[in-house]
C-alpha angles and dihedrals in degrees: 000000000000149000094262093202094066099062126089130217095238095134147031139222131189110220128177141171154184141211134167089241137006092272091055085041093062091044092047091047100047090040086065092045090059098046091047080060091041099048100026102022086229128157140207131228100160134028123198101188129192109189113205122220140009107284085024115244097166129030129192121210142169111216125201125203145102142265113266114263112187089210092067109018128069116236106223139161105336112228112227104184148350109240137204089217110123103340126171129202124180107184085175090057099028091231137118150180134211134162112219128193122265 
């Protein structure tokens, strides 16, 4: 959505999330993050994640980060919504992959 090298860790935001599995967990998650940039124009630079539970169905974060300032960010592709299709979740590995809406 941005050049993430141009934004700076000058706030915080506390950020959690559930889900009933690890797959609903990621969308969940994600989904907050991207509130937190629709409602707050926040974004984020670092995440520090906890995830809850084993397998993880909540997960607790601080995110650091800025508010967007078009003098210094990049507006790119808006992201509209974080989708189930096609996810993929690897606990084992600690990768995934969604496909969000643009």
């Amino acid at each position: 959505m941005t050049d993430l090298r141009k934004v700076r860790r000058t706030e915080e935001r506390a950020v959690s999330a559930s889900g009933e599995d690890p797959t609903g967990l990621v969308v969940a998650f994600l989904t907050e993050l991207l509130n937190l940039e629709q409602t707050e124009q926040f974004i984020g630079r670092e995440i520090e994640a906890r995830p809850v539970g084993n397998p993880p169905t909540a997960i607790v974060a601080s995110v650091s980060g800025e508010r967007f300032d078009p003098e210094r960010h990049t507006s790119r592709t808006e992201v509209k919504a974080v989708t189930f299709h096609h996810l993929v979740f690897d606990t084992a590995h600690g990768r995934a992959r969604v496909i969000v809406d643009i």
